[in-house]
N, C-alpha and C positions, 0 to 999 in steps of 0.2 A: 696659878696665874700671878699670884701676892712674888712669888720666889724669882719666877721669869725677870720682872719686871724691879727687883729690888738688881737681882745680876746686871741687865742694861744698867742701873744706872750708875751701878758701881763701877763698872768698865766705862762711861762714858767719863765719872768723875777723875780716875785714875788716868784718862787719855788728856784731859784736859790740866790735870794735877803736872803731869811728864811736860806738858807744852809750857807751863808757863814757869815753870825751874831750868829752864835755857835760855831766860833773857840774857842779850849782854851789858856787859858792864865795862865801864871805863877806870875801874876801883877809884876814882875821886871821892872824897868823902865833903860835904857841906855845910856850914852853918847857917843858920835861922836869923836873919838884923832883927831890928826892931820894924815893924807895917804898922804905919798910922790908918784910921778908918775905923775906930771904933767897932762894930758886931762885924762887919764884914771886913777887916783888916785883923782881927780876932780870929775868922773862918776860915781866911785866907791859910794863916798863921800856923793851924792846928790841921788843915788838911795838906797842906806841904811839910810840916813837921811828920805826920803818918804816913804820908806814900814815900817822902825817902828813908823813913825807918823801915817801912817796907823792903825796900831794897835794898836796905843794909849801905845807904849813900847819907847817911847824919851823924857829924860826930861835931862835937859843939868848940870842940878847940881846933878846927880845921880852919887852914890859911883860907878857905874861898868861901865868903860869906854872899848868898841871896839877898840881893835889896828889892822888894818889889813894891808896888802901889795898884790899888784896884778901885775903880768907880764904877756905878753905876746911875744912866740915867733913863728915865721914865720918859713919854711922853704918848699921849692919847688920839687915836686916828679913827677916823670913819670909813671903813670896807663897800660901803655900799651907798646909793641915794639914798632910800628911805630914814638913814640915821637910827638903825636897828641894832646894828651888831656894833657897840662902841668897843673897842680895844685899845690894852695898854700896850704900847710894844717898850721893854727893857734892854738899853743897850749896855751889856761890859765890857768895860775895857781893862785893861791891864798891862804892868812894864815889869819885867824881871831884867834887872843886872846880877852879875855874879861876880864879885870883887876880891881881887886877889890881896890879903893885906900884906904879905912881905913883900912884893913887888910893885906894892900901891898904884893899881892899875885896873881896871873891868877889864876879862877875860872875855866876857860872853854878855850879850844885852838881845833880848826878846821882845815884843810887843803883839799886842793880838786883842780882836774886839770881835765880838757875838752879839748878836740881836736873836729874841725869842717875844712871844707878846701869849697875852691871853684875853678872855674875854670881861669885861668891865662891868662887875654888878652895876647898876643905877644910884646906890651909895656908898659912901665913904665910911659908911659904920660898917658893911659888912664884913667879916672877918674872912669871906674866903678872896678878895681881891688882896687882903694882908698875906694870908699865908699861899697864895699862887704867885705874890709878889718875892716869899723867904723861898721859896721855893725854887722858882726862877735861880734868882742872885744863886741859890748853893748849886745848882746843877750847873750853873757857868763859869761858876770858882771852882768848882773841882774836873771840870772840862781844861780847864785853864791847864791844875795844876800837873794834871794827866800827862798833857800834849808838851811842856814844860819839862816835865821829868823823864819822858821820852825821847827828847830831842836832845837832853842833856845829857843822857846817857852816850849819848852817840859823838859827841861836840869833843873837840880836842881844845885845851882852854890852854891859852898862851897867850903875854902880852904883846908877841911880836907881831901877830894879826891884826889887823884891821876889823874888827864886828860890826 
């Protein structure tokens, strides 16, 4: 059974290994600006620097430089009469340009905003409304940087368009 069961998964992994070595490519390669935002301008920073090393789309002396900026803001809602289920809802947002420096011009300019919420211990000491809070923020910065390096993949960058 141990044997059956190691083969599936070795064939499932290899099915999925072959699908995801055919993405395409635009061969652009990109540099990293600098992202203000302190932890999450840091996050931002380090998981867009990894997915386009990923795909082999990062070379730091390349003419088209990513400038982006990312917020986040909280605010606290009531679900119900009773005043039972208090929740934080976290809204991100975010702006990618990608700027061509020899033709001193943006190629490409993105914007996008996500809302997710959880539920609101009764204090502000407790630690897991903190880390449902990092939590949040990292699953919608790397949603972000996903949907970004996807769509950029695909994107013909020239400054004669209009973006």
């Amino acid at each position: 059974m141990f044997k059956i069961k190691s083969l599936i998964l070795l064939l499932t992994s290899t099915v999925f290994l072959s699908c995801s070595s055919n993405q395409p490519s635009n061969q652009f390669k990109f540099s990293v600006g600098y992202i203000a935002g302190e932890y999450d301008g840091l996050l931002l920073t380090n998981l867009l620097n990894s997915h386009l090393k990923n795909f082999s789309m990062l070379n730091e002396n390349s003419i088209y430089e990513i400038q982006s900026s990312i917020s986040h803001s909280q605010s606290v809602y009531v679900t119900n009469i009773d005043n039972t289920s208090d929740r934080e809802r976290v809204r991100s947002s975010i702006n990618f340009k990608v700027y061509n420096k020899s033709s001193k011009c943006y190629v490409y300019s993105y914007s996008d905003s996500i809302a997710q919420f959880y539920i609101l211990a009764s204090s502000d000491s407790f630690n897991s409304n903190k880390k449902a809070l990092e939590k949040i923020k990292h699953e919608n910065t790397d949603y972000f940087v996903k949907k970004f390096i996807n769509i950029l993949n695909k994107e013909n960058l020239s400054c004669n368009e209009e973006k």
